[in-house]
N, CA and C atoms as a LAMMPS dump frame, in Angstrom:
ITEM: TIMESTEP
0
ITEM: NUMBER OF ATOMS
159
ITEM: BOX BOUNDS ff ff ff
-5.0000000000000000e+02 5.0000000000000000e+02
-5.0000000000000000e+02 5.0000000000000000e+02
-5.0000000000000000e+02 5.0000000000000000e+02
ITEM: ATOMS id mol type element x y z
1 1 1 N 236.451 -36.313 -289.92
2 1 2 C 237.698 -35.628 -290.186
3 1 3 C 238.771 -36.167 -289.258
4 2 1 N 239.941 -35.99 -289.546
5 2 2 C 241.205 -36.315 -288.524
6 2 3 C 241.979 -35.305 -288.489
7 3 1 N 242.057 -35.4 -287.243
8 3 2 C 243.297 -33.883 -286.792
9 3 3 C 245.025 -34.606 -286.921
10 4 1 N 245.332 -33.652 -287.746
11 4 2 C 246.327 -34.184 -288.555
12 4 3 C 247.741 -33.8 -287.462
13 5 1 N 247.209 -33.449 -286.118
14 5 2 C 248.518 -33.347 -285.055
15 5 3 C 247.889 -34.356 -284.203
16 6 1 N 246.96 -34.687 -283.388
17 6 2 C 246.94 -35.606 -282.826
18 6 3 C 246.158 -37.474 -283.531
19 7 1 N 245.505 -37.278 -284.746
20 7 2 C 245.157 -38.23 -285.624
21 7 3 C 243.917 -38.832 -284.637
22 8 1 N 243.117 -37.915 -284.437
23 8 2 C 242.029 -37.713 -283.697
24 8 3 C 240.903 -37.942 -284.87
25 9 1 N 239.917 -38.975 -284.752
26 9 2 C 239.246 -39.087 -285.675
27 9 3 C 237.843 -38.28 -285.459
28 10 1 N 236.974 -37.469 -285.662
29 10 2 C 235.753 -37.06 -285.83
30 10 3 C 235.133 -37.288 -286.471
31 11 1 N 233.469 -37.58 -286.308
32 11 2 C 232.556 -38.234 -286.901
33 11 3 C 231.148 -36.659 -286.892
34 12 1 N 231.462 -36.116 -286.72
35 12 2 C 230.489 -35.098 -286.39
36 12 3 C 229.11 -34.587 -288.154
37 13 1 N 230.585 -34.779 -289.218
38 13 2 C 229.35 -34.268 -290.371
39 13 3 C 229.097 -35.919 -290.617
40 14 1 N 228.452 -36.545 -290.315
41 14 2 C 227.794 -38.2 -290.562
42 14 3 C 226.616 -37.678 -289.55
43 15 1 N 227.106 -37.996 -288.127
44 15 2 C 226.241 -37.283 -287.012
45 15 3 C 224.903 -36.54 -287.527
46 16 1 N 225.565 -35.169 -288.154
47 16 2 C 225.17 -33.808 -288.437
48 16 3 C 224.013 -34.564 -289.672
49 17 1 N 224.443 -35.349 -290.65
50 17 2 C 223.694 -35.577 -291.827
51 17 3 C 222.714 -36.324 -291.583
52 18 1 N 222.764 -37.67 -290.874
53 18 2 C 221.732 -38.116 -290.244
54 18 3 C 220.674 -37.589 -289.608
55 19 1 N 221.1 -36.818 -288.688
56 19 2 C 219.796 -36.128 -288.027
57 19 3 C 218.724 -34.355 -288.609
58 20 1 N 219.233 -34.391 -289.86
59 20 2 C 219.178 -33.426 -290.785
60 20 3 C 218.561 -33.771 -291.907
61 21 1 N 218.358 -34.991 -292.084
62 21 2 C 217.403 -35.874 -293.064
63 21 3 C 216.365 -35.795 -292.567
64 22 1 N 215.223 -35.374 -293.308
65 22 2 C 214.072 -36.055 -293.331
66 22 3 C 213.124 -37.17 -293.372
67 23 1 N 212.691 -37.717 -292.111
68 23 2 C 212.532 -39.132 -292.367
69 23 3 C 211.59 -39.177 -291.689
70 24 1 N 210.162 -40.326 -291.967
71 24 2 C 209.404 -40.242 -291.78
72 24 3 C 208.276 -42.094 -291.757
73 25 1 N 207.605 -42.1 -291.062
74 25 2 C 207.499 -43.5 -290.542
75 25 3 C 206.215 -43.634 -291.165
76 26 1 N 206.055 -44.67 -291.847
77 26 2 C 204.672 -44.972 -292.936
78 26 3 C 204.333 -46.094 -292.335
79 27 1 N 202.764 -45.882 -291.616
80 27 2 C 202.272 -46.953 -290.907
81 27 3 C 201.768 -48.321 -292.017
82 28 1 N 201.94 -49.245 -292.169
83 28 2 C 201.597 -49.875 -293.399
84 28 3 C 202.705 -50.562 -294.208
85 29 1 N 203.976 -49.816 -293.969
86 29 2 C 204.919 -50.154 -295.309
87 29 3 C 206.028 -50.413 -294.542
88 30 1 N 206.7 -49.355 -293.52
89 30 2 C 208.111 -49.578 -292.814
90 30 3 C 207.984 -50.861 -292.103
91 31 1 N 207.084 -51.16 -291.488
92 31 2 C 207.2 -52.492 -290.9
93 31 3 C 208.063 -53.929 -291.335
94 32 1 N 208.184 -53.809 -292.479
95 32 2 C 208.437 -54.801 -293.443
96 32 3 C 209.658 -54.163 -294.498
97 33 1 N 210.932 -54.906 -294.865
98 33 2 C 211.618 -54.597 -296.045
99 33 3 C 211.31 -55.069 -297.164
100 34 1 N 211.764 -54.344 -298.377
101 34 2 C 211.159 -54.917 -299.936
102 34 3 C 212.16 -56.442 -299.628
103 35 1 N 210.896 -57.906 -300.407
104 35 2 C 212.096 -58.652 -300.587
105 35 3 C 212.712 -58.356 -301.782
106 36 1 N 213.974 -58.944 -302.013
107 36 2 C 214.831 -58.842 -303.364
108 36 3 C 214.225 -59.378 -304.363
109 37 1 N 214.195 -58.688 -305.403
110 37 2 C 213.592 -59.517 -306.653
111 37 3 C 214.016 -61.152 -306.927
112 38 1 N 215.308 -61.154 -306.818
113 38 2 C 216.056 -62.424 -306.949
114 38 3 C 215.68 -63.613 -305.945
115 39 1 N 215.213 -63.444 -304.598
116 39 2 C 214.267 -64.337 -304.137
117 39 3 C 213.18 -64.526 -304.195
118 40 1 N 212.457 -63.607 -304.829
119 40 2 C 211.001 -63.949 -305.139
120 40 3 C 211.325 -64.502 -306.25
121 41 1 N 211.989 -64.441 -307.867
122 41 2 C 211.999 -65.114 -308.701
123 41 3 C 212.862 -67.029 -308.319
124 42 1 N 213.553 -66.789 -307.46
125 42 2 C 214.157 -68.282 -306.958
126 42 3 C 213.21 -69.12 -306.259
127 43 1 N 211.993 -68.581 -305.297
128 43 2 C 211.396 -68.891 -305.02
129 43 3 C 209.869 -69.848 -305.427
130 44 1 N 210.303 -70.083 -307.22
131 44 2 C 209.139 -70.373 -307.589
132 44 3 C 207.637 -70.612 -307.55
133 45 1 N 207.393 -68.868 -307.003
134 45 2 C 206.188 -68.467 -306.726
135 45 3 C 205.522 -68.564 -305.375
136 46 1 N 206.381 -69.323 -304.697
137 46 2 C 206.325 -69.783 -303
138 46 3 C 205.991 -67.708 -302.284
139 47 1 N 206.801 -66.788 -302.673
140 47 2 C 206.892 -65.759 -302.268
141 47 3 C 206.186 -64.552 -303.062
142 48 1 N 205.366 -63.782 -302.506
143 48 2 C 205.047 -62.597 -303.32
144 48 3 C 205.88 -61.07 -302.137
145 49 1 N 206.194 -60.359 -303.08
146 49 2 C 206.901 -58.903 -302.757
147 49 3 C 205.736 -58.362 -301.747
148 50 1 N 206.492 -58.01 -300.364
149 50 2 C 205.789 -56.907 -299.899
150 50 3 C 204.942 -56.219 -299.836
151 51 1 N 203.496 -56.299 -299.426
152 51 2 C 202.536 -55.146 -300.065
153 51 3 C 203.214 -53.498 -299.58
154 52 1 N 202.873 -52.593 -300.783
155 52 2 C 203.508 -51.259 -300.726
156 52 3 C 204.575 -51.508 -301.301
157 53 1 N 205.409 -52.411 -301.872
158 53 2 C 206.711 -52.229 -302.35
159 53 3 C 206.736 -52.851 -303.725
């Protein structure tokens, strides 16, 4: 939000939403991001997707 007399910016509901999510660490899978489909298909077979993803 911004305070519309001093143009003071606040970040507090981002803050607030982040730590209010549920989130949770999967031994096995987070380690690693999905690759993009579009490099595994450019890759002509050189690459397979992520196991778990």
């Amino acid at each position: 939000t911004v305070d519309p007399k001093t143009g003071k910016v606040t970040y507090t509901s981002l803050t607030d939403r982040f730590f209010s999510e549920n989130r949770s660490f999967k031994a096995g899978k987070n380690e690693l991001w999905p690759i993009p489909q579009a490099v595994i298909d450019n890759s002509k077979g050189t690459l397979k997707q992520n196991v778990g993803y």
